[in-house]
TORVEXFI-142678 format. One line per 10 residues: number of its first residue (from 1); their letters; for each residue x, y, z of C-alpha. Coordinates in steps of 0.02 Angstrom, whole numbers, plus 50000, padded with zeros to 5 digits. Each point is the difference from the previous one (the first is absolute). Last residue first. Example, Ala and Ser with C-alpha at 12.3 -4.5 7.8 and 13.67 -1.06 7.14 Angstrom:
2) sa) 50684,49947,50357 | 49931,49828,50033
END
This chain:
386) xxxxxxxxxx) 50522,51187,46197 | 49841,50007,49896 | 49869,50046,50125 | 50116,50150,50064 | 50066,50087,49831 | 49926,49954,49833 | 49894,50148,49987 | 50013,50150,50104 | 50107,50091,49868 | 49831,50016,49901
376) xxxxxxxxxx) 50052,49970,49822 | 50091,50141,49901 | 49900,50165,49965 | 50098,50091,50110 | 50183,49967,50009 | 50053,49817,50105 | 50084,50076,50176 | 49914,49891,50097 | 50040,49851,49882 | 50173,50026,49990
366) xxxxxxxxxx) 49998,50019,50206 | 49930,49836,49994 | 50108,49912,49921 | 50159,50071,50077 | 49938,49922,50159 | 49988,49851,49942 | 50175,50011,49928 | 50040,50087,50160 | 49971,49826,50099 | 50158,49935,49920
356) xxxxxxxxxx) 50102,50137,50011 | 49975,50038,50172 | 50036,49800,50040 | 50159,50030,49903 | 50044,50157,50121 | 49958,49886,50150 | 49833,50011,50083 | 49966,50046,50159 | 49988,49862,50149 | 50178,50072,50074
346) xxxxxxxxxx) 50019,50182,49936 | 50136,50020,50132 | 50097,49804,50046 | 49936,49847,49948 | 49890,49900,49854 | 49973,50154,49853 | 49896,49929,49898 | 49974,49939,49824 | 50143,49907,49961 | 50000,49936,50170
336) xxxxxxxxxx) 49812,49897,49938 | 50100,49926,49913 | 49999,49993,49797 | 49936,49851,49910 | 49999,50141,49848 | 49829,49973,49899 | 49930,49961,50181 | 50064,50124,50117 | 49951,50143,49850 | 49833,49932,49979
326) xxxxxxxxxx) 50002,50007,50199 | 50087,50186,50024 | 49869,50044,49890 | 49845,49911,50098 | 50102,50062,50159 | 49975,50183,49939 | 49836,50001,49987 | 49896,50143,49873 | 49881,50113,50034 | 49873,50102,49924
316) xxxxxxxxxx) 49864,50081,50132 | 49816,49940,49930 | 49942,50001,50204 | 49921,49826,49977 | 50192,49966,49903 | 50097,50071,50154 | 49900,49930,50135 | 50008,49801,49880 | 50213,50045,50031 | 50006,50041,50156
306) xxxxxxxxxx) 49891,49875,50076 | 50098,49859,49904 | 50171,50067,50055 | 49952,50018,50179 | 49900,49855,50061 | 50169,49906,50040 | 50145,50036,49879 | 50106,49904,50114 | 49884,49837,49922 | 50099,50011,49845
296) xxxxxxxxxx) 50161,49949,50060 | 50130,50035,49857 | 50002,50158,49959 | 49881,50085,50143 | 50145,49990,50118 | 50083,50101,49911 | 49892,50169,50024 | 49875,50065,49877 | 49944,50134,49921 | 49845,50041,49915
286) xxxxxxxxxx) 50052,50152,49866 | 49818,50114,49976 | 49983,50112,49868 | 49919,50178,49950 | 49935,50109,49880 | 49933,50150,50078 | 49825,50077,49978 | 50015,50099,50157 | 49833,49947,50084 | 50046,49824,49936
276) xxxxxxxxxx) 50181,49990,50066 | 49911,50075,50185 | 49893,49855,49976 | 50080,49862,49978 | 50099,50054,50135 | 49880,49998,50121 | 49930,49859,49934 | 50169,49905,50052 | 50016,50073,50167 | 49807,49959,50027
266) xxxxxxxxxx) 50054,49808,49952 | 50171,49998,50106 | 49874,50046,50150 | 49869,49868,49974 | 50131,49878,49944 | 50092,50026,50166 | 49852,50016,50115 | 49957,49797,49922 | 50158,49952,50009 | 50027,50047,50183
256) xxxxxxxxxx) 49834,49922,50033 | 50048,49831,49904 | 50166,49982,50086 | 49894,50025,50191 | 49866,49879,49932 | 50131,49885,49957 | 50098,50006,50170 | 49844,49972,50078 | 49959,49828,49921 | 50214,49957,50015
246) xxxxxxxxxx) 49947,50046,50181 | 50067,50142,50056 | 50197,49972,50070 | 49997,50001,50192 | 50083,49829,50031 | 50156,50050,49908 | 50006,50033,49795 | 50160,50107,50017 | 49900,50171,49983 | 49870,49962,50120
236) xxxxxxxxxx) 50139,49952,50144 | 50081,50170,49951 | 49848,50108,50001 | 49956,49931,50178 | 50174,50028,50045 | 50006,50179,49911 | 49823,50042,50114 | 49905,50150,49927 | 50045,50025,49831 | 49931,50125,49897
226) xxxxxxxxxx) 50160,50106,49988 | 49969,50170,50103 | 50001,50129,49897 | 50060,50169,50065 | 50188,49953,50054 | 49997,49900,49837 | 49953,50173,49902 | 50129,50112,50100 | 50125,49873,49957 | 49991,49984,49816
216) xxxxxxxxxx) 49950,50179,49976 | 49872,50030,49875 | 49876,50087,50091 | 49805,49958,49982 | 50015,49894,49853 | 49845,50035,49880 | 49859,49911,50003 | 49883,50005,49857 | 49803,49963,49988 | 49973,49863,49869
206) xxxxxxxxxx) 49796,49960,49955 | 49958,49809,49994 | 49827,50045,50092 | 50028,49909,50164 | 50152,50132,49994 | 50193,49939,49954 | 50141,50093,50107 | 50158,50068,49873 | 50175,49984,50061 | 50138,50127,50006
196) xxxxxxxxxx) 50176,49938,50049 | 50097,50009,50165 | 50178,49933,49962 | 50084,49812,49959 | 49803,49978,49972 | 49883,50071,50120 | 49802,50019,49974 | 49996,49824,49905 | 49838,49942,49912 | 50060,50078,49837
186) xxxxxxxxxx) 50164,49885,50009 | 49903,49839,49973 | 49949,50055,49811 | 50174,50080,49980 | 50069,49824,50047 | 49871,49879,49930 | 50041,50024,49828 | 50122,50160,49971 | 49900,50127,49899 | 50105,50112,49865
176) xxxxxxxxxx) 49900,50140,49943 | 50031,50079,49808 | 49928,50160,49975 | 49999,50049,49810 | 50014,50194,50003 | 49874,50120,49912 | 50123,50177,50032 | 49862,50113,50050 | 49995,49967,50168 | 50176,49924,50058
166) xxxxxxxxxx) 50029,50089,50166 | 49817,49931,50038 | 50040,49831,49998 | 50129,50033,50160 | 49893,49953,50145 | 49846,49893,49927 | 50148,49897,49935 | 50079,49977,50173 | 49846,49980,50082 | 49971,49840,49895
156) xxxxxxxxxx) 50177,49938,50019 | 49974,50061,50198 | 49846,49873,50006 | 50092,49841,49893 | 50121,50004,50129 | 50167,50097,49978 | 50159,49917,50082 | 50141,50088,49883 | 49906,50131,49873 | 49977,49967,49810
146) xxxxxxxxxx) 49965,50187,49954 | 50092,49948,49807 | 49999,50155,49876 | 50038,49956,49834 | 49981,50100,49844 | 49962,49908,49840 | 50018,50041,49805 | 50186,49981,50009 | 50031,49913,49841 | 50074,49880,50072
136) xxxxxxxxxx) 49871,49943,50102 | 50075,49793,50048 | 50149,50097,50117 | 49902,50142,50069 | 49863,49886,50042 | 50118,49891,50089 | 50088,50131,50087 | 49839,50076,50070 | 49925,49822,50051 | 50181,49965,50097
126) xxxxxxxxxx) 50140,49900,49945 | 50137,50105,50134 | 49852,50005,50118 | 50037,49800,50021 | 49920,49921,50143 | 49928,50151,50066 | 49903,50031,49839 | 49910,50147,50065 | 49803,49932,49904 | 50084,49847,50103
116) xxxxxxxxxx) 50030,50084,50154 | 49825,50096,50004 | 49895,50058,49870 | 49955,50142,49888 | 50088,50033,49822 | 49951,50144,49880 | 50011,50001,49826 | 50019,50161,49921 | 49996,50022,49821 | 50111,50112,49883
106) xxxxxxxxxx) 49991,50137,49900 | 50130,50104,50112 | 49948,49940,50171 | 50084,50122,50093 | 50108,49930,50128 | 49942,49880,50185 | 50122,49899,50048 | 49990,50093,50185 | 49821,49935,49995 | 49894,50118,50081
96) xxxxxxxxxx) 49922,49962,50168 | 49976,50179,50048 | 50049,49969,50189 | 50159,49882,49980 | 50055,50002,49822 | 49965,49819,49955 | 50162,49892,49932 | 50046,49973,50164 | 49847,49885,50007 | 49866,50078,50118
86) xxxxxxxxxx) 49968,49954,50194 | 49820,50007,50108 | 49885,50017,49868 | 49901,50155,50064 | 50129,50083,50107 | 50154,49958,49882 | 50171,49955,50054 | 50162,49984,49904 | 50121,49911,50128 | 49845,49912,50080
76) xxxxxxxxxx) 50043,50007,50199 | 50154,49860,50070 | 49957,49880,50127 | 50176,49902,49991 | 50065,50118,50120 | 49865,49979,50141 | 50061,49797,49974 | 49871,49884,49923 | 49867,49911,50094 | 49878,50167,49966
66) xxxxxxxxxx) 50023,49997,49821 | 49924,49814,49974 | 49838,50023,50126 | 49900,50121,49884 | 50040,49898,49853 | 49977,49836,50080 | 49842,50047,50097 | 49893,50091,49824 | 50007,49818,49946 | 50074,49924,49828
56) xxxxxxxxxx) 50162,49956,50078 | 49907,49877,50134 | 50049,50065,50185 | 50107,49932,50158 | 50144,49906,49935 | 49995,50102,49810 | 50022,50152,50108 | 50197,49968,50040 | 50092,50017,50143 | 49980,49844,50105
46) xxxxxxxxxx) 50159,49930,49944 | 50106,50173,50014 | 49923,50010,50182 | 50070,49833,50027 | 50184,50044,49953 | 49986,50176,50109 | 49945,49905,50149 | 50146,50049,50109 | 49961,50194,50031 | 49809,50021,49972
36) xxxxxxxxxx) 49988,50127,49853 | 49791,50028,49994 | 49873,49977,49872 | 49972,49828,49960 | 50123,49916,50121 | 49898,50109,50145 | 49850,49961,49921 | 50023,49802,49995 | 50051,50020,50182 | 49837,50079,50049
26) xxxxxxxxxx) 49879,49878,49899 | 50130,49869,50071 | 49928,50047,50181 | 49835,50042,49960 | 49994,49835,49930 | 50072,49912,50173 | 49896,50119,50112 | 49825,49927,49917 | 50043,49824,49996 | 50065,50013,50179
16) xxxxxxxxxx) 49847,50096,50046 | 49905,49864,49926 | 50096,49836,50056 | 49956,50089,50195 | 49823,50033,49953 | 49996,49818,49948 | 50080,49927,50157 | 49867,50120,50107 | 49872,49914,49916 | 50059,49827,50019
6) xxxxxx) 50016,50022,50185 | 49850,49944,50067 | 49993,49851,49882 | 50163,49976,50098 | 49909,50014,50176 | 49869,49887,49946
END
């Protein structure tokens, strides 16, 4: 009797210990998080890293990745902006005119928006602008490339809305460079490597903008909390421990996320649509892709296929570069190497062959853009056929 007794008292006791014991390690795992703790210097390094506590395509590891780097390390935008968040070096800060810019003396401007790969961070030295040059020789186009570092599909679409106007007058072809599933992704985020503008979707499907309120690195995380509450919590979810979802709730979690992120990737998309319609500009869409889409073709998730049918319902010409660098891949037996850069800056971009090889599709449909009046509509044949 006198142990039956006791039984409650035993589990109040194996409760307080349970309870101590996690806020214990919840405290040490912040001090090796965010604090220099003489001794432990090896393990901090190990614990260090916001892939162990966060999934890369959630607000968490973005907001969490600067703050487990030194003070140092945490440097502002070098070229900052207070409505994108950062501009390419190439963008007069404030005015946003291209410093490329020169009379256009008879010819035609095309204008380049994107991130990294509209930038050609793998190899700028066999960039769009160099390639044109090299294939117009008889210098009827003027390149101007906006292709910014780190841009999600939201600040390519700001971007354009941004500078179009310095062009009115001059009928440019805009050419938009979409990475699958990373600029779609990248619109959800509020931080990325620095605070970045992000739009908020109504029940309605109407965009309402918000801008970064400061763009200091450290000033911003001192303001913003990261949305995690317990790191040991997040750590044991994070390494598939006993508090995982359910592989049912995981899936309704994946299929929410997708599900905000097509909704807000599609109003991005007509948004565009129809700024280029109000202003009667020619225009065409480059889907990019990353290696891994080469050779594995479920990497390319929902995102290639949703892309592509948003951009034919919206009548937006595109064409793929993977299908290129594919018909290429298999006329050549090339590696996928060839075609990407595998280690060190620009890693994941394309190598100056794999420029060349998806420019040829690209080439095409500038040539049809820029097909004089009275020549088939230079919407047809790009999109559904590729």
């Amino acid at each position: 009797m006198n142990r039956i007794r006791r039984l409650p008292r035993i589990g109040l006791r194996l409760a307080l210990v349970v309870i101590l014991s996690a806020l214990v390690l919840e405290g040490s795992l912040r001090l090796l998080l965010f604090r220099d703790v003489p001794g432990v210097d090896a393990l901090a390094r190990r614990v260090r890293h916001a892939g162990l506590f966060a999934a890369r395509d959630t607000r968490a590891f973005w907001e969490l990745r600067p703050r487990l780097r030194p003070r140092a390390q945490r440097t502002d935008p070098p070229f900052p902006d207070p409505v994108l968040g950062w501009l390419a070096p190439q963008v007069a800060i404030g005015s946003l005119v291209h410093r490329g810019r020169t009379p256009l003396g008879g010819r035609e401007r095309i204008l380049f928006y994107g991130d990294s790969f509209t930038a050609c961070s793998g190899a700028p030295e066999r960039c769009w602008e160099h390639l044109v040059a090299e294939w117009d020789r008889g210098g009827r186009f003027d390149v101007l490339n906006y292709g910014t570092r780190g841009y999600g599909l939201d600040q390519i679409v700001l971007s354009f809305e941004r500078s179009i106007d310095l062009y009115e007058g001059e009928d440019p072809i805009v050419v938009v460079g979409v990475l699958v599933g990373g600029d779609l992704e990248r619109s959800r985020f509020r931080f990325r490597h620095w605070p970045k503008p992000f739009f908020e979707l109504t029940g309605m499907g109407e965009l309402t903008l918000r801008t970064p309120d400061g763009l200091g690195v450290q000033d911003w995380l001192e303001a913003h909390p990261v949305p995690i509450r317990s790191y040991l919590l997040a750590y044991l979810e994070q390494r598939g421990g006993l508090l995982s979802p359910s592989p049912e709730e995981g899936e309704e979690l994946r299929q929410q996320r997708k599900e905000h992120c097509e909704a807000l990737n599609e109003a991005l998309f007509e948004r565009l649509e129809a700024e280029l319609e109000r202003r009667s500009l020619r225009a065409l869409v480059v889907i990019f892709h990353a290696w891994e889409h080469l050779e594995d073709a479920p990497e390319l998730g929902w995102h290639d296929a949703w892309t592509r049918s948003t951009l034919e319902r919206l009548d937006l010409p595109f064409v793929a570069a993977i299908d290129a660098i594919r018909a290429d891949q298999a006329r050549t037996r090339r590696s996928r190497a060839d075609y990407f850069v595998e280690k060190g800056f620009g890693r994941n971009h394309y190598t100056a062959l794999g420029n060349e090889v998806v420019f040829e599709a690209l080439r095409e449909g500038i040539e049809r853009l820029a097909a004089p009046s009275g020549a088939p509509d230079p919407r047809s044949g790009l999109g559904r056929d590729r």
